[in-house]
N, C-alpha and C positions, 0 to 999 in steps of 0.2 A: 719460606714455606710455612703455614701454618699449621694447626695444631690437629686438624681434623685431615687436612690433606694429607698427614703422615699416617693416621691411622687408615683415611683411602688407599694408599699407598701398600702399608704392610697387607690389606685385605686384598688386593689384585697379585701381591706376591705371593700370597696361601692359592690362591686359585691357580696360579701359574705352575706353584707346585703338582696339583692336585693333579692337574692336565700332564704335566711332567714336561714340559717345555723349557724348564731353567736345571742348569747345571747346580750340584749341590754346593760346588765353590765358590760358585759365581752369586750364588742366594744369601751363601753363608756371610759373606762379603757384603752384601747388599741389605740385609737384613741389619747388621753389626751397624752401617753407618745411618739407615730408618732408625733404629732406634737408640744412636745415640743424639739422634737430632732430637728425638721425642724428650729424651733427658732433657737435652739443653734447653728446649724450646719451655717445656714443666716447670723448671728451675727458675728463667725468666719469667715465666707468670707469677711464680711463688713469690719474687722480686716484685714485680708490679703490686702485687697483692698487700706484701707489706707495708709498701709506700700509701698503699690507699685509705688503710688502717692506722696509719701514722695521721695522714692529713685529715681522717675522720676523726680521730680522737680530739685533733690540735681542733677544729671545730666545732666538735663538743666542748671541750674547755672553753670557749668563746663564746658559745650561746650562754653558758655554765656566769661567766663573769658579766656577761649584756643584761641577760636576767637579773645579776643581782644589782648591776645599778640600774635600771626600769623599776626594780621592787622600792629601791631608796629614791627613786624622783615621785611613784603613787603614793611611797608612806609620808613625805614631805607634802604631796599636792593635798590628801587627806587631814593633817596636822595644821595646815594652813585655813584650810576651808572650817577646819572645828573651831582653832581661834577665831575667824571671821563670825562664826556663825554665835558663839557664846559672847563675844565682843557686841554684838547686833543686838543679840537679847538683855544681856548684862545695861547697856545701854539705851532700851528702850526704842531703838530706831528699826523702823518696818523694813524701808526699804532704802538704797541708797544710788542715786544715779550718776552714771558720766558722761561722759563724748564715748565711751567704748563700751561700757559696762551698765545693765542697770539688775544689781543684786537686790533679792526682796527674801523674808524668812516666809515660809509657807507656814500655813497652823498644823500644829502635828497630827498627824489622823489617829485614827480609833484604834487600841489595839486590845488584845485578851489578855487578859493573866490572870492564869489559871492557879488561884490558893490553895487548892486541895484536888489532886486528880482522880482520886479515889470515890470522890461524892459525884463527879459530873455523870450522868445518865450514861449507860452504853449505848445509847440512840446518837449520840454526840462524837462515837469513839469508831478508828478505824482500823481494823485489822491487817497485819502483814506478814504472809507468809511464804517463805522463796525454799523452793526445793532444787537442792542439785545435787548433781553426781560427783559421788567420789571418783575422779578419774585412777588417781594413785592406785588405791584402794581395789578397784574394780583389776586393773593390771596382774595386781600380786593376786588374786585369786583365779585370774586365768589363764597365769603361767604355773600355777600351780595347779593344774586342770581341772578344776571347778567351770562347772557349765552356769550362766548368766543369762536367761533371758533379755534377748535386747542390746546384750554386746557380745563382741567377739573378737579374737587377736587379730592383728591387720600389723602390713608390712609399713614404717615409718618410711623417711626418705633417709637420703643418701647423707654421713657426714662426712666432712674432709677436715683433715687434721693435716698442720702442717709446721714442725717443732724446730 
């Protein structure tokens, strides 16, 4: 039986109540073994639950160690390409071709550097300014019954705690 059918269950036994239809020994009884199925069946999920937290974690550690060796074959592919690349120049050779490969150095393009930021024009400069809400902030002062235009207390969801 599942876990929702026990709680359909105890709900059709309160109406049976209510009707007066079921003897109070026979409920008391009836009631006692719904809800220790409910335990058991809880307890079980609690089981499932940790298992899945186990095998998520073990997961995480796995992406955790694949990342780092992905990090050490870019910083290798990188390192490699820089030798190649200062070996080219150092060496005066443009381009170099094969049966698979044909590597060539591009001319380096144009860039700015800026030696004084203080002298460039403000016509040249851009501005940035990011407003946000103190959420934390905003909390403690309207649990402390301060009125906020624009916010207001509101109900969070549901936690489940399970030790």
């Amino acid at each position: 039986m599942r876990l929702y059918e026990l709680n359909k269950q105890l709900q059709q036994l309160s109406d049976l109540i209510e009707s007066g239809e079921v003897t109070e020994e026979s409920l008391a009884d009836t009631i006692e073994g719904v809800e220790g199925m409910f335990d058991q069946k809880a307890e079980s999920i609690c089981y499932v639950i940790r298992n899945m937290e186990a095998s998520a974690d073990a997961v995480k550690a796995e992406e955790a160690r694949l990342a780092k060796r992905r990090k050490q074959y870019l910083d290798g592919v990188e390192r490699l390409k820089g030798y190649l690349k200062l070996s080219m120049v150092e060496s005066g050779h443009k381009s170099v071709k094969s049966d698979l490969f044909t590597i060539s150095l591009t001319p380096p393009p144009k860039v700015v550097e800026i030696d004084d930021e203080r002298a460039i024009p403000d016509e040249y400069k851009t501005r940035t300014v990011i407003d946000s809400v103190d959420k934390k902030k905003v909390l403690a002062q309207l649990k402390d019954g301060a009125v906020i235009p624009g916010a207001h207390l509101g109900d969070g969801n549901y936690g489940l705690r399970i030790k």
